[in-house]
C-alpha positions, 0 to 999 in steps of 0.5 A: 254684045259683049259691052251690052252685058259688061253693063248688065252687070254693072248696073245690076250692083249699082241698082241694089246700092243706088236703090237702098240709098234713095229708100234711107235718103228719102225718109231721113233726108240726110246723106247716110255715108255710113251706107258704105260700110254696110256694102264693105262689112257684109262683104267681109263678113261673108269672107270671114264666114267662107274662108276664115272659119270655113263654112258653107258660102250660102250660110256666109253669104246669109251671115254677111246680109244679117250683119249688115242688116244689123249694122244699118239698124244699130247706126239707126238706134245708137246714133241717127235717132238720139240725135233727132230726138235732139233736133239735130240738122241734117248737116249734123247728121251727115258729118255724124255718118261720114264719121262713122263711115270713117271709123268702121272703115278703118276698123275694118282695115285693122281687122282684115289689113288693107290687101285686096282679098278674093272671096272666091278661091275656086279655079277660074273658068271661061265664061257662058257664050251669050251671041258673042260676049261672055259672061260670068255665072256670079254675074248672071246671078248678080242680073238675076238678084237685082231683078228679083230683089227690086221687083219685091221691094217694089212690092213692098211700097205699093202693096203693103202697110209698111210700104204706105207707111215709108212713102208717108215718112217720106213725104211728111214725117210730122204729118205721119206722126200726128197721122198715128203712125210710128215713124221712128220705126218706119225708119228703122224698117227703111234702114234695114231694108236699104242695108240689106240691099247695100249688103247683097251688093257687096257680097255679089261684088266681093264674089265676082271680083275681090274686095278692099276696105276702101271699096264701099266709098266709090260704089257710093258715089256712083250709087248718089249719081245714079239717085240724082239722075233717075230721081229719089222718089222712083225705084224705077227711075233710080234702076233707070239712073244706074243702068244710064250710068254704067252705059255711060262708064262701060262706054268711056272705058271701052273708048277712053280707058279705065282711068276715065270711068269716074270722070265721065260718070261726074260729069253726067252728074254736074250736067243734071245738077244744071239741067234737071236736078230732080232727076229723070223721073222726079218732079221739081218741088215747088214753094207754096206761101201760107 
């Protein structure tokens, strides 16, 4: 029980920064590396807000998700869109992110220092009893966010306007263009969607654990892991992915150690990258001459 819930909760974090990732990756086709400064600057900001200037959590909780929703959207405008506007290569656009990625990261060292921070201060308590295993209330809410936050974005994609729209960037952003729909916009709502769900991860980690700069990169990988094994194009395949992944992690930690966690979860990702590169719930794409 104890292991079972150890990976409900990985997974639940994981899913919000997986999922946010494949929605940015699916209508850009770029990796967007900068993602991972959204998950640490909301992270720091909600500290910022609770513990430096001393407000309420739920209004610095509420300050961190703005700011990185923010972020995300001021990346998309000031950056990623002039350079599309230049037909600039998804190459170029992913070395322009991981040098963002790189920037902001170590303006968020300058600002904050490099030390592990807590985000909580109040005393530490035992944990709710469930059959035998514990776990903490931050992480029952961080299951109980995941659950809801993926069901609305779910929602969005089948049910709305704007959802038809993002799955029509995603297939054909030119098509979408000459459709009549704004696909410069489609990709701003993606990216504030994508860094929204990025900050709450964050933050539900920041609270659960503690924080470093450093702490957005490694939750990107394994989110890119996760994406690859349950597919881009499903948010139910990508929840599946994370939730495979941090099975296959919490087990390797449970058998193996700690130091083992990463290397077992790159392994499950060269083995689809052989065996089924489209992931889980993807299709492989097929080449069509004309």
């Amino acid at each position: 029980m104890q292991l079972t819930l150890n990976v409900l909760v990985a997974a639940s974090t994981l899913a919000l920064m997986a999922v946010g990732f494949g929605l940015i990756f699916s209508t850009t086709r770029f990796f967007h590396f900068a993602h991972a400064v959204v998950y640490t600057g909301a992270a720091y900001l909600t500290y910022c807000g609770s513990v430096q200037l001393g407000l309420p959590l739920v209004i610095a909780v509420l300050l961190g998700v703005a700011g990185g929703v923010c972020l995300g959207g001021l990346m998309e405008v000031g950056l990623y869109r002039p350079m599309r506007g230049r037909s600039a290569s998804a190459l170029t656009l992913l070395i322009a992110s991981l040098g963002t990625y790189v920037v902001l990261q170590n303006l968020v060292s300058m600002t904050w220092g490099d030390d592990v921070r807590m985000l909580q201060s109040s005393t530490v308590r035992e944990g709710i009893e469930i059959l035998g295993g514990r776990i903490t209330p931050t992480s029952v809410l961080a299951i109980a966010v995941c659950v809801a936050l993926l069901a609305v974005v779910t929602l969005v994609l089948r049910r709305t306007g704007l959802g038809r729209a993002m799955r029509a960037v995603a297939d054909d952003a030119e098509l979408a263009r000459i459709r009549g729909i704004r696909a410069d916009r489609v990709i701003l709502a993606t990216f504030a969607i994508g860094s929204a769900l990025a900050a709450v991860a964050g933050i539900l980690v920041a609270l659960d654990v503690n924080m470093r700069p450093t702490m957005g990169m490694n939750a990107l990988m394994l989110a890119i892991v996760a994406v690859i094994i349950g597919g881009v194009s499903s948010i139910g395949g990508i929840a599946l992915g994370s939730l495979f992944l941090a099975a296959a992690q919490q087990v390797a930690i449970w058998q193996l150690g700690s130091q083992w966690q990463d290397a077992v979860a790159f392994a499950i990702l060269l083995v689809f990258l052989l065996a089924r590169p489209q992931g889980l719930f993807g299709k492989p794409l097929r080449k069509v001459a004309v």
